[in-house]
N, C-alpha and C positions, 0 to 999 in steps of 0.2 A: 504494500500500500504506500500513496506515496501523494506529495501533495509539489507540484511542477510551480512554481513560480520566478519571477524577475525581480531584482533589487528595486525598481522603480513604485513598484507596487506592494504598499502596506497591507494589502487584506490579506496577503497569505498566510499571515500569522492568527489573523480571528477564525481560517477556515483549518489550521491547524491545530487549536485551541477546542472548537467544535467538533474536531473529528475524535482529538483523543477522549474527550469527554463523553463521546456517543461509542466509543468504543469501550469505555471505564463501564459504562450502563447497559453493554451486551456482555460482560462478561470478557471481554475480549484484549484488556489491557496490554495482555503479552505482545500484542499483535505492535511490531517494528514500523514506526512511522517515517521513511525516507523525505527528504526534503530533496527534489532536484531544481539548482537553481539554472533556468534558461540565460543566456550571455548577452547573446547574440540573436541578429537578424535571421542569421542564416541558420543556426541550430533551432530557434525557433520554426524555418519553414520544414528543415527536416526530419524536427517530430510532432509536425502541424497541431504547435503552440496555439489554443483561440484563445489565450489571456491568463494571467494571474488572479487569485489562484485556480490552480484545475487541483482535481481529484482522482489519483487512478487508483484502481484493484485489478493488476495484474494488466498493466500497461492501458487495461481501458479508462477512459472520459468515463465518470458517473453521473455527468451532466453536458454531454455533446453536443451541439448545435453545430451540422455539420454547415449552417450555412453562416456561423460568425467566421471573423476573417483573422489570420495567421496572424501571430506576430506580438511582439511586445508592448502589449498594454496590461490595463488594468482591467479584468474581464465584470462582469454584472451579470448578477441573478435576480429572476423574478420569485419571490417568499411570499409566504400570504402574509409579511409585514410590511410587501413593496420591495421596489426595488433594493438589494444590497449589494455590498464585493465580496461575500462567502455566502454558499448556499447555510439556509440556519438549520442549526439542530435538529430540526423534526424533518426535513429534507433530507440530509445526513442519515437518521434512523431508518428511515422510509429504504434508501437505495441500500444500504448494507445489511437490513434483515430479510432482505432477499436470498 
């Protein structure tokens, strides 16, 4: 598991904050949370980056929109508290008690 983001962008610390704490609440604490930080433009298009932070389990997007655009920004999630820069907690729950 693993949480992809760029220095330019603060939220990947709140969407890593939310994950260990949805994963504290499954039971699932052990579970090693990699931080991969993207550089570059071009590392960014080669493991088609659509923003900080993203969320993988086992190199997939757990929130992919395959039609946002590549590249070094600060990504946005739609939450039933509105738009945020981390998917929230109960979003978190939702895709990992899958």
């Amino acid at each position: 598991m693993s949480v992809r983001y760029f220095d330019g962008c603060p939220n990947w610390r709140v969407a890593e904050t939310r994950l260990r704490e949805v994963l504290r609440e499954l039971g699932s604490s052990a579970v090693e949370v990699e931080l991969e930080r993207v550089e570059t433009s071009e590392q960014a298009e080669a493991v088609a980056f659509r923003g900080s932070p993203t969320v993988l389990v086992d190199g997939e997007d757990l929130f992919l929109d395959e039609a946002a655009p590549v590249g070094l920004m600060c990504r946005i999630y739609a939450t039933p508290d509105g738009l945020q820069g981390a998917p929230s907690v109960e979003q978190l729950r939702q895709v990992l008690a899958r």
